[in-house]
C-alpha positions, 0 to 999 in steps of 0.5 A: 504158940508153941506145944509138946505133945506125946504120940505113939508111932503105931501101924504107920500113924503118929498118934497124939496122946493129946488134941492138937487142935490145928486150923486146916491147912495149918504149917507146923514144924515137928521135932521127932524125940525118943523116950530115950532122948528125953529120961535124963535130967539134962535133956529134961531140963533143955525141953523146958528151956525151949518151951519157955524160950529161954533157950534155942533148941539143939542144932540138927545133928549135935551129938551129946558129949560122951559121958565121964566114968565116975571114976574119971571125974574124981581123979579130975576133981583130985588133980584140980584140988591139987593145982597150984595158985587159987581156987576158980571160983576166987579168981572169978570173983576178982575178974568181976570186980566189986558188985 
């Protein structure tokens, strides 16, 4: 079974908040997350993905993508409004066919 429970890293010792209750000698894996990894909505979301199984954790290493300004992705948004031929969200529809 799998858990998320919060420590406090204090005077050398992971501290849980909550009881792990663990067998002895009981083989865990433990995944280190900051508080700062885990305040947006993004990483919120992801957490709850894989404690449901819905989805396998990030790989070791992956880097977030860096975010886009604001005003980046309204330009973008703009251009794209602009782009000749029909809109995505209508040429998905016909690649899908009648449902």
């Amino acid at each position: 079974m799998s858990k998320i429970v919060t420590a406090i890293y204090e005077q050398g010792v992971l501290r849980p908040l909550d009881p792990l209750n663990l067998r002895e000698h009981q083989a865990v894996r433990i995944q280190v997350l900051t508080d700062e990894v885990e305040k947006g909505p993004a990483e919120e979301a992801i957490r709850i993905l894989v404690a449901s199984g819905l989805m396998l954790p990030p790989e070791r290493g992956m880097l977030p993508p860096d975010p886009v300004s604001e005003e980046k992705r309204r330009v973008l948004a703009e251009r794209l409004g602009r782009a000749p031929g029909k809109p995505l969200s209508e040429l998905i529809l016909e690649d899908r066919g009648n449902w």
